[in-house]
N, C-alpha and C positions, 0 to 999 in steps of 0.2 A: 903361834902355830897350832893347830888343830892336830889333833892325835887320837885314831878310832881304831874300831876292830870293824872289820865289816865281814857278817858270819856267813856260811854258807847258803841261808834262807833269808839275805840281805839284810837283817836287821843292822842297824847301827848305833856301837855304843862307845859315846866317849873313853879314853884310856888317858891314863898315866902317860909323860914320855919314859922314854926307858926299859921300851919293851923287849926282849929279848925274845928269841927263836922259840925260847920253853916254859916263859911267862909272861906276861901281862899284870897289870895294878890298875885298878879304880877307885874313886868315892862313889860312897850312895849316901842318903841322907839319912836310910834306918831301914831295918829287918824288910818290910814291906818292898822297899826297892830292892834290896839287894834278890829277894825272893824272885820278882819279876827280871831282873838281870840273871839270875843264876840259872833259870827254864830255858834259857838261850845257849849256854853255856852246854850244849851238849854234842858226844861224839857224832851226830850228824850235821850238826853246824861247825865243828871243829875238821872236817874231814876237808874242806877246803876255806881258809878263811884269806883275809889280807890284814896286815897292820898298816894303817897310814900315817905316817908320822912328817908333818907339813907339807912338804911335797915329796919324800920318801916312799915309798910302798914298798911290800914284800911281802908276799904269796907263801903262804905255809899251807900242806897239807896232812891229815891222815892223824892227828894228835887228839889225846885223851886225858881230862882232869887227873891230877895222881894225888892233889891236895889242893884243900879253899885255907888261904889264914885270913881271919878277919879282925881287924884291932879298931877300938874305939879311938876317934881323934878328937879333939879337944879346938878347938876353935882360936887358930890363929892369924899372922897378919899373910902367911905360906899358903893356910891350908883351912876347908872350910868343915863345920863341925860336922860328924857323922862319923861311917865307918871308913875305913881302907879296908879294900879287899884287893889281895894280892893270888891269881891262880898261876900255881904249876904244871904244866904239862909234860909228858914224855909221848914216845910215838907210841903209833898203835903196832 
């Protein structure tokens, strides 16, 4: 099942399942992407976005990054090598 954010200036970016009303989690494969992911990631794409999650969706509006964590992953039979980047949000 496919699992996205789709931002308010339509881009769309793969996610984690799992995503919660006040975060989201992705891979990227290094600095360079997460760079280009993270220019997306702002409160005017955040002011109405969707999460898809297979055939689920859900409509959040009006939320602001409060924190980025980003951990190196290790390349296993789960999970593909690069970083996690996990963002928090709270309302605006």
């Amino acid at each position: 099942m496919e699992n996205k954010i789709i931002f308010a200036d339509g881009t769309e970016q793969e996610i984690l399942s799992g995503a919660t009303e006040y975060s989201f989690s992705l891979y990227v494969s290094d600095m360079e992407e997460f760079i280009r992911v993270n220019q997306k990631v702002t409160e005017e794409n955040l002011s109405e976005y969707t999460i898809v999650s297979g055939r689920h969706q859900a409509i959040r509006k009006d939320r602001k990054v409060i924190r980025v964590s980003i951990t190196e992953q290790p390349e296993t039979e789960e999970t593909p090598e690069g970083l996690l980047v996990v963002y928090n949000l709270e309302d605006l």
